[in-house]
C-alpha positions as CSV (number, residue, x, y, z in Angstrom):
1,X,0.0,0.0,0.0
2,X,1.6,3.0,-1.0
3,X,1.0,6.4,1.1
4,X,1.2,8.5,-1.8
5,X,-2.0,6.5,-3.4
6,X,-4.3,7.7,-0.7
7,X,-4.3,11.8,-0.6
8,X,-7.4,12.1,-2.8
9,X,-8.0,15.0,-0.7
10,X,-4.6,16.5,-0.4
11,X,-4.6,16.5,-4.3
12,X,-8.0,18.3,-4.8
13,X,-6.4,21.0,-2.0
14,X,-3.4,22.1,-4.2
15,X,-5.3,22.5,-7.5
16,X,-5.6,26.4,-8.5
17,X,-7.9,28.2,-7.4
18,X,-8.7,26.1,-4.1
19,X,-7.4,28.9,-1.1
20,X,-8.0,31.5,-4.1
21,X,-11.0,32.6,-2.2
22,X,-10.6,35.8,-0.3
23,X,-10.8,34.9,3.1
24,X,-9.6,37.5,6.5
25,X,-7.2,36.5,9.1
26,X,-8.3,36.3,12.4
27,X,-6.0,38.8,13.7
28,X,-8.2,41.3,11.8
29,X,-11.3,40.1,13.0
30,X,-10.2,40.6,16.4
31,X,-8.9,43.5,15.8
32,X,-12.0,44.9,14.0
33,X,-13.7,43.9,17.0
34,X,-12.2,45.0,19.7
35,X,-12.0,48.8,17.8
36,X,-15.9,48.4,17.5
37,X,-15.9,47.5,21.2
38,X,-13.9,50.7,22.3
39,X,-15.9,52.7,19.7
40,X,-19.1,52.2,21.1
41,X,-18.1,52.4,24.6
42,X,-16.5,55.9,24.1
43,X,-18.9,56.7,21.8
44,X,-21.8,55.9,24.0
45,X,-20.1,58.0,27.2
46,X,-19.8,60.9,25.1
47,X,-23.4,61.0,23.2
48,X,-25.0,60.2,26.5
49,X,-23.2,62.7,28.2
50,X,-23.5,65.2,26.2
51,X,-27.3,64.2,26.9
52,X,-27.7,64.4,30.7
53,X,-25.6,67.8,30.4
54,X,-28.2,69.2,28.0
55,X,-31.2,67.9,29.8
56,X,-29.6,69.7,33.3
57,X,-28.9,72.5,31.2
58,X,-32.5,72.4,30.1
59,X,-33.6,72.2,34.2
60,X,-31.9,75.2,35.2
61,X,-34.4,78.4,35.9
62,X,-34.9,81.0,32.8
63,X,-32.8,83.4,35.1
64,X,-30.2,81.5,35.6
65,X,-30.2,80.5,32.0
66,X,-30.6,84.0,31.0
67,X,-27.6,85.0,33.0
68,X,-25.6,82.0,30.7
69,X,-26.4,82.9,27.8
70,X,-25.5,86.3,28.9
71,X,-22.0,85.6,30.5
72,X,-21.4,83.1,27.3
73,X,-21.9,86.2,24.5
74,X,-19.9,88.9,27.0
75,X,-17.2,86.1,26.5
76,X,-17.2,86.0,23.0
77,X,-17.3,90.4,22.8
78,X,-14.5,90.8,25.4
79,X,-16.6,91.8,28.5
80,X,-16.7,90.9,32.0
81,X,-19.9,90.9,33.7
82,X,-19.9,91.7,37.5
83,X,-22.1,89.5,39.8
84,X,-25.3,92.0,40.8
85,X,-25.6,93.0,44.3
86,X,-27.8,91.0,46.1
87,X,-29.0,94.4,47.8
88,X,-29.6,97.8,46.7
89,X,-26.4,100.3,47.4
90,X,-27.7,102.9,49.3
91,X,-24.5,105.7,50.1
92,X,-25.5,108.5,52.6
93,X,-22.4,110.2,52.5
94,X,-20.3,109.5,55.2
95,X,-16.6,109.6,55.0
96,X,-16.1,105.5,54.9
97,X,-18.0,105.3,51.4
98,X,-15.5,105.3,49.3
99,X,-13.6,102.3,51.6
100,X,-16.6,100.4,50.8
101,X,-17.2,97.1,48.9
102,X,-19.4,97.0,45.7
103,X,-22.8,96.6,46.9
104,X,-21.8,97.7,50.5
105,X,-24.4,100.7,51.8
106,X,-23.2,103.0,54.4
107,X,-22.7,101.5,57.6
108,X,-25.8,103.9,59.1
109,X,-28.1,102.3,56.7
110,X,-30.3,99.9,58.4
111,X,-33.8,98.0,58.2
112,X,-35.9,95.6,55.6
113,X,-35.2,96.0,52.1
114,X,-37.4,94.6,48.9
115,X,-36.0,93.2,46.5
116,X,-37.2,92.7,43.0
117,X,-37.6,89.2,43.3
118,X,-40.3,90.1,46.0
119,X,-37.7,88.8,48.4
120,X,-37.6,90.7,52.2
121,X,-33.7,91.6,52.8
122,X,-32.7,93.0,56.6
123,X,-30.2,95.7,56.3
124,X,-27.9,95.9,59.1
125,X,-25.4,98.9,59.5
126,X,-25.3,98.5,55.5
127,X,-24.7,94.4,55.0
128,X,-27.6,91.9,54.7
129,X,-26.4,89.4,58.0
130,X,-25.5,85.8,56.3
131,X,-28.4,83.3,57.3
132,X,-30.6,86.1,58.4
133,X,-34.3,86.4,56.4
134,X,-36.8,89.0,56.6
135,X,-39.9,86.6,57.6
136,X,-39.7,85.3,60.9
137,X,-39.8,81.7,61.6
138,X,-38.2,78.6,60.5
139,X,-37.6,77.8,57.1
140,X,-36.2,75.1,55.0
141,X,-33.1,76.5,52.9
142,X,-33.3,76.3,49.4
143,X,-31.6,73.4,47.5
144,X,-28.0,73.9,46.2
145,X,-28.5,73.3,42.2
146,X,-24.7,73.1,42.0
147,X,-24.3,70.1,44.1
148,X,-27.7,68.3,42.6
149,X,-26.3,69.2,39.1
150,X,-23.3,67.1,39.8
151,X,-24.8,64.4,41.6
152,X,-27.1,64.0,38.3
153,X,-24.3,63.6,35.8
154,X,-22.9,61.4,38.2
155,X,-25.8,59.4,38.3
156,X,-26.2,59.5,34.8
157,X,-22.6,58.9,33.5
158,X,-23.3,55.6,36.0
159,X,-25.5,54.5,34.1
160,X,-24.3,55.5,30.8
161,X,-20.9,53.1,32.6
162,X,-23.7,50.6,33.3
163,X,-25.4,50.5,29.2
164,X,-21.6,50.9,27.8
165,X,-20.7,47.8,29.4
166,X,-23.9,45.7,28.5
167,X,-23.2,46.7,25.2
168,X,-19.6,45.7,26.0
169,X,-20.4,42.1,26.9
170,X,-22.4,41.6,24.1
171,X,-20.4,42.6,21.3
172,X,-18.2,39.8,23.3
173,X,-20.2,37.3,23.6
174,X,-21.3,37.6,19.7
175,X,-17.7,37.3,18.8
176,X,-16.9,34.6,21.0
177,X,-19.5,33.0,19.7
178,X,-18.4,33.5,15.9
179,X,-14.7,32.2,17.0
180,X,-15.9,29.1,18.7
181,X,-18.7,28.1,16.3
182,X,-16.4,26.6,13.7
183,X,-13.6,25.4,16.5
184,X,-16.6,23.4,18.5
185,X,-17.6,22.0,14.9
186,X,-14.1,20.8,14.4
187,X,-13.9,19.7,18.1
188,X,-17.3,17.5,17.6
189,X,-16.4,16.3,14.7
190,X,-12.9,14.9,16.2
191,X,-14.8,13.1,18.9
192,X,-16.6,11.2,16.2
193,X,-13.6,10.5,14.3
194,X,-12.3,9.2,17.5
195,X,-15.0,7.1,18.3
196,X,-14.3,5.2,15.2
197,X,-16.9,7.0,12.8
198,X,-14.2,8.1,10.0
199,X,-17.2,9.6,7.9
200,X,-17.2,12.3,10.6
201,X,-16.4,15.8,8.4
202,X,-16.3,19.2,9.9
203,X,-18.4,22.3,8.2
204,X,-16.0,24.8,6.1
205,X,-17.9,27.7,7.3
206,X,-16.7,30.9,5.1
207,X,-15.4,33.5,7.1
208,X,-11.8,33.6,8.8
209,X,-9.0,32.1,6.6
210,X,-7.9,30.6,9.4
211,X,-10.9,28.8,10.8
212,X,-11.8,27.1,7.2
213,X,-8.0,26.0,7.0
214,X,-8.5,24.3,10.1
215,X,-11.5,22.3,9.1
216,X,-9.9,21.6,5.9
217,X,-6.8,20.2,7.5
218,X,-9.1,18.1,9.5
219,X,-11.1,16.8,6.8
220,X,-8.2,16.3,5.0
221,X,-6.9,14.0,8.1
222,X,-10.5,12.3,8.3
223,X,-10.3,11.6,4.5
224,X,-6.6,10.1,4.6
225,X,-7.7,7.8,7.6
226,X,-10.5,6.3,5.7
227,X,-8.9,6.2,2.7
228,X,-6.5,3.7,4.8
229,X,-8.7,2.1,6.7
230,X,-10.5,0.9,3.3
231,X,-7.2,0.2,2.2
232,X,-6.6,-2.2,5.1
233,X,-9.3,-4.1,4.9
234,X,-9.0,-4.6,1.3
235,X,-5.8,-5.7,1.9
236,X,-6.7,-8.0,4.5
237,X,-9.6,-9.2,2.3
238,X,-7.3,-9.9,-0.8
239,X,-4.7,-11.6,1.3
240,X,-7.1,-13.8,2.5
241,X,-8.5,-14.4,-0.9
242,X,-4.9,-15.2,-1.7
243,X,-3.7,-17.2,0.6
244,X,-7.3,-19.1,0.4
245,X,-6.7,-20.9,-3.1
246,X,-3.3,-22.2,-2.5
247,X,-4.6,-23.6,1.4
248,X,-7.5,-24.9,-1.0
249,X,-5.3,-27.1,-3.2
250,X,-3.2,-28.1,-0.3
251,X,-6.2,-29.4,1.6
252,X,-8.2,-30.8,-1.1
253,X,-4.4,-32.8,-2.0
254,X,-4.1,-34.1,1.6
255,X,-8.1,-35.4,1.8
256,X,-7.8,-37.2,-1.9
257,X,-4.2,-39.1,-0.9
258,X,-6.0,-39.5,2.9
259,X,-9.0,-41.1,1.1
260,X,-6.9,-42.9,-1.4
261,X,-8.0,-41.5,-4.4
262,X,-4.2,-40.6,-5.0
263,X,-1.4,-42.5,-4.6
264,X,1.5,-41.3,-2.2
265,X,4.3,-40.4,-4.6
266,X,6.6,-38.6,-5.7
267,X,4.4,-36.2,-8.2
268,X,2.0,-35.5,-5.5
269,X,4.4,-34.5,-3.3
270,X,5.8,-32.2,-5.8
271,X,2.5,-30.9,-5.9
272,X,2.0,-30.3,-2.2
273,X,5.9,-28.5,-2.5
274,X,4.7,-25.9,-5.4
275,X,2.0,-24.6,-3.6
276,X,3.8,-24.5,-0.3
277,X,6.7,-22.4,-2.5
278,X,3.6,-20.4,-3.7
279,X,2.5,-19.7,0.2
280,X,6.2,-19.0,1.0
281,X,6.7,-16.7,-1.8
282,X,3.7,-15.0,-1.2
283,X,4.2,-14.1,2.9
284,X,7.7,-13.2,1.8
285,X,6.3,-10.4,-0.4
286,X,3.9,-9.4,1.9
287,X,6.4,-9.0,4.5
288,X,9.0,-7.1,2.0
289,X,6.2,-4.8,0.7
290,X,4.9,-4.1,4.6
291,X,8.3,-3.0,6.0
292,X,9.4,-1.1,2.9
293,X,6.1,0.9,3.1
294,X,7.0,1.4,6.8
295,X,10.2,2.6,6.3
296,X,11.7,-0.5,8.5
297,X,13.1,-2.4,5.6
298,X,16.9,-3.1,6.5
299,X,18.9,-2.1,3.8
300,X,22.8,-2.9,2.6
301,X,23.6,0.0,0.8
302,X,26.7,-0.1,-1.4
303,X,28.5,0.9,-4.5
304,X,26.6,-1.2,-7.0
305,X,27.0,-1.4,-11.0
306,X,23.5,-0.9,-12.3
307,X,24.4,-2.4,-15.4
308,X,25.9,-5.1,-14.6
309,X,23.2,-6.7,-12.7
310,X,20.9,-5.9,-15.3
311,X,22.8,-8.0,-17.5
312,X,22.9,-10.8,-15.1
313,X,19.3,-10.7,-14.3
314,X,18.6,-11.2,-18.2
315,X,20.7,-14.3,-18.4
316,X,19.1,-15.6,-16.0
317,X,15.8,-15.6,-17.0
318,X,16.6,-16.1,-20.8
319,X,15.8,-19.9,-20.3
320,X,12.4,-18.8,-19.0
321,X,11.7,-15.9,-22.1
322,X,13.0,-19.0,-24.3
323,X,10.0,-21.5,-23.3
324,X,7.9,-18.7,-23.4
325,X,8.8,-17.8,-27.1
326,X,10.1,-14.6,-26.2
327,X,13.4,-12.8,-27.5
328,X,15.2,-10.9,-24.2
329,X,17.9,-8.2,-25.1
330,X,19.6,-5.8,-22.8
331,X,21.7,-2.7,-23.2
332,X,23.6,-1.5,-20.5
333,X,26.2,1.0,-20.0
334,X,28.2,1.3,-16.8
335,X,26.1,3.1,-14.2
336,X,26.9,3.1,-10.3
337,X,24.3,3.2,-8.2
338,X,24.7,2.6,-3.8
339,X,21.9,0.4,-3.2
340,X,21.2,-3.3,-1.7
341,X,22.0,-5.7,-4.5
342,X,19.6,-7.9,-3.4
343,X,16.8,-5.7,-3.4
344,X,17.7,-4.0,-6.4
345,X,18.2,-7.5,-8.4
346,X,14.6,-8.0,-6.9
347,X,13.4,-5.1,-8.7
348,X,14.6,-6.1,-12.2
349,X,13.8,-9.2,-11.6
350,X,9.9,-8.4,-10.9
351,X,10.1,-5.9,-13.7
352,X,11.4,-8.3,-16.6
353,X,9.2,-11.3,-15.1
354,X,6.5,-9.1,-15.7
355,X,7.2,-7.9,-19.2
356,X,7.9,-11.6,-20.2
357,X,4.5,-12.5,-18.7
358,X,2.7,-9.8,-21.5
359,X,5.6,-9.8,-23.8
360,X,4.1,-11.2,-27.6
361,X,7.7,-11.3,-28.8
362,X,10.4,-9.2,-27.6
363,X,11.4,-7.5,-24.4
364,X,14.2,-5.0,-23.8
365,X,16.1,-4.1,-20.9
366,X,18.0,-0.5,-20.5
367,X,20.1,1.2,-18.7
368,X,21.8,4.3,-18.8
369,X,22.8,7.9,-16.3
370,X,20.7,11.3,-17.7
371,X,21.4,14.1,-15.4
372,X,22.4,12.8,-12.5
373,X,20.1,9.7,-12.6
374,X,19.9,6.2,-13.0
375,X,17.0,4.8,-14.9
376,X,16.4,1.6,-15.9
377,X,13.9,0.5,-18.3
378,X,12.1,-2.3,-19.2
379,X,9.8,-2.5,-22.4
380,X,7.9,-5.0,-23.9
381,X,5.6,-5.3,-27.0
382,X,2.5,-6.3,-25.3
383,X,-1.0,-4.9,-25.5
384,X,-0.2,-2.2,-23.3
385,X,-1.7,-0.9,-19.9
386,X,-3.9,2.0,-20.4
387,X,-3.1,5.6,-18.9
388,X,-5.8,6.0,-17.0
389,X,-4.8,2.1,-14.8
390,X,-0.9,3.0,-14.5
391,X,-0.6,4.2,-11.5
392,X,-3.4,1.0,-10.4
393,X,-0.7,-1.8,-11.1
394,X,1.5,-0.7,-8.8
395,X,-0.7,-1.2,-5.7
396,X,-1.2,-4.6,-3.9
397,X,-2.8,-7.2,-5.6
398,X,-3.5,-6.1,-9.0
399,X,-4.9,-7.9,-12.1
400,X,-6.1,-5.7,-15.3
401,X,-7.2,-9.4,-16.7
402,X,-9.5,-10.4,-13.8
403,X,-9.6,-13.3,-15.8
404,X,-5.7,-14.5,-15.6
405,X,-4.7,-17.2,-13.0
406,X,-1.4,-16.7,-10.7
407,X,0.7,-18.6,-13.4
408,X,-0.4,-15.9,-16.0
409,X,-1.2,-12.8,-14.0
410,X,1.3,-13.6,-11.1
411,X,0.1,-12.6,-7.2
412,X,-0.4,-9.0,-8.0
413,X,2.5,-8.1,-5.7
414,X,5.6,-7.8,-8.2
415,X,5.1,-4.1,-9.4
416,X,4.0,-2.8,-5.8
417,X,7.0,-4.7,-4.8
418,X,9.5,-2.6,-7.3
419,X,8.0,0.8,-5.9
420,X,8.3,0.2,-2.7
421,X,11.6,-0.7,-2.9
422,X,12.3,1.6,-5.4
423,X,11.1,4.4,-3.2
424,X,13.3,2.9,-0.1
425,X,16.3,3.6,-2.2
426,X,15.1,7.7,-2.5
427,X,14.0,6.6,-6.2
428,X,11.0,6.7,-7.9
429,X,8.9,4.2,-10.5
430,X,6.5,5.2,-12.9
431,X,4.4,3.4,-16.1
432,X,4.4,4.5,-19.7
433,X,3.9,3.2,-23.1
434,X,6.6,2.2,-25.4
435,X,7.3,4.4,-28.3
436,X,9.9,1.8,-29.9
437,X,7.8,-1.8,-28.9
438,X,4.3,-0.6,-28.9
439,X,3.8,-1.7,-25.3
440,X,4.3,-1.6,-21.8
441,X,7.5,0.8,-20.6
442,X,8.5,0.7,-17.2
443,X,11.1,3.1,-15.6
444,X,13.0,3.1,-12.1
445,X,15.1,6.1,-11.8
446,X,17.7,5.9,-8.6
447,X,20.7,8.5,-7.3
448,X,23.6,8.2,-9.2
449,X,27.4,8.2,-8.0
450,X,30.2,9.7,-10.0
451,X,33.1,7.3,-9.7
452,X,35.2,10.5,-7.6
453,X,32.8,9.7,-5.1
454,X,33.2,5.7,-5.2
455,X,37.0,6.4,-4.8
């Protein structure tokens, strides 16, 4: 099973245009909100303020009001105005007059003066007496509007405190809401995931670029994990289909010689080894395949002549291209690789076995060094693989002929085999047709080593 095979998702997220939508960072959202916070909190002390003053302002008596508007244009022209006397100045004369205060009578002035408020004012020796009134009897004294004015817009800018903050808290609230909508989305939809529910997605809600990245990157996750759990128990299910037929033969062998129906020789017990070969081979790949994907595959890596094993792996197997009617050629110039031999003669071996298995006539082995690189190639003039099923035959167990046995189609483990490996070694393998057979042309393409380096 190759990693690479399952990122459906990962693919569909770097084609154009995916993160082309406009999106804002969080940083601005919060910052956005926090100015609209401040904004209406200042905002409301100041209107609201401005309010209660205008409303006290409003309470004051026409006099007073009068006297404001009064002071307020004398301002604007220049002028003071004088505070009136609260008395009428009465001078008689006498030699201390001039000493005297503004609004100060003559000190033989005395007795009850009206004033044009309708007020009664004593006159003693030419000063009204502080707390003295001209009706007898207790009275209340009047209110002070100064200190009522301020304990109003106290009052008031208390409560204006009071409103700022409600308003305050909700703006808060909404926003934390907004921020932890998509998060607890993303949070639920983990705890399905964990609970062993791997169709659990989380909502891309528009918004913050941030927030949808995060639920992408989740479903992402959620996609890749059930891309592998389907993976694994379609592995587990071919395997067991697999290993079934050859345990089949085995056991149907061993009841017909148990019942007699065979005799107890040696072709039967040639047989019983093939298909135990066939069992052995088979958990051998597996295992190989497993730790290479795992990256736990022990590896001997050493100067090796690419070439030179290529040409040793075709004579080998030209007795077996011979039975099969098949003419195998190699050209090979001298390219040095550092690799395991043995799991590098595994991979052409898998590769030519394969190309002689769908070969009509001919199959060709190359190898040669372009930039760098150490490619090997194997080509055969057989009917082909189609583009859109190359990159299927090199995962586990795969037949394009559903109807070809083991002896024609082999176990289906071969090519997954070669890119595993081939991927241990930091190289890569790759499907594509033949421009000079008309058929199948495979590649594996390793690091090169200048001989400077071998030395």
């Amino acid at each position: 099973m190759n990693p690479s095979d399952l990122k459906p998702a990962l693919a569909r997220a770097r084609q154009p245009g995916f993160w082309s939508v406009s999106r804002r960072p969080l940083a601005v959202t919060l910052l956005l909100a926090m100015l609209l916070v401040v904004g209406v909190s200042v905002g409301s002390v100041l209107v609201f303020s401005n309010l209660v003053v205008q409303r006290q302002v409003d309470r004051l008596p026409e006099d007073i009001k009068l006297a404001m508007r009064e002071r307020q244009a004398a301002l604007q022209r220049g002028e003071v105005i004088t505070p009136t006397p609260p008395v009428p100045e009465i001078r008689t004369g006498m030699v201390v007059d001039p000493f005297l205060e503004p609004g100060q009578s003559s000190p033989d002035v005395n007795g009850v003066i009206v004033l044009p408020s309708g007020e009664r004012a004593e006159v003693t020796q030419g000063r009204r007496p502080r707390g003295l009134r001209a009706e007898p009897g207790p009275r209340d004294a009047p209110p002070n509007r100064t200190q009522n004015f301020v304990r109003d817009v106290q009052l008031s800018l208390v409560q204006v405190g009071a409103l700022a903050v409600a308003a305050s808290a909700l703006l808060a609230w909404l926003l934390a809401r907004r921020i932890a909508r998509p998060i607890s989305a993303v949070s639920h939809a983990a705890a399905q995931l964990a609970g062993g529910d791997l169709s659990a997605r989380a909502p891309v809600q528009s918004g913050e670029r941030e927030m949808a990245a995060l639920a992408q990157s989740f479903n992402d996750m959620a996609e890749n994990l059930q891309a592998l759990e389907h993976e694994r128990q379609q592995a587990v299910a071919d395997i067991a289909h697999e290993l079934r037929t050859p345990i089949a033969v085995m056991q149907a062998r061993l009841d017909a010689l148990e019942d007699g129906v065979y005799p107890l020789n040696a072709e039967q017990i040639t047989l019983l080894s093939t298909q135990t070969q066939l069992l052995t081979r088979l958990v051998g790949d597996l295992r190989t395949i497993t730790l290479a994907e795992a990256g736990r595959l022990a590896l001997n890596p050493q100067p090796l002549d690419l070439g030179s094993l290529g040409r040793e792996v075709v004579r080998d197997l030209q007795d077996r291209a011979a039975a099969r009617g098949v003419t195998l050629s190699v050209q090979a110039s001298q390219t040095t690789v550092r690799a395991d031999p043995v799991r590098v003669r595994q991979i052409t071996t898998n590769l030519v076995d394969n190309a002689l298995r769908h070969a009509r006539s001919r199959v060709s082995v190359q190898v040669e060094t372009v930039q760098g690189r150490a490619l090997l190639h194997v080509e055969d003039d057989g009917p082909g693989v189609p583009e859109d099923s190359r990159e299927a035959v090199f995962t586990r167990f795969t037949r394009l002929d559903g109807s070809r046995t083991r002896d024609t189609g082999g176990s289906g483990l071969g090519l997954a085999i070669v890119r595993a490996l081939t991927a241990a070694h930091g190289g890569e393998a790759h499907l594509s047709g033949s421009a000079s057979l008309g058929g199948a042309r495979f590649t594996v393409a390793l690091p090169a080593i200048s001989r400077s380096a071998i030395s």
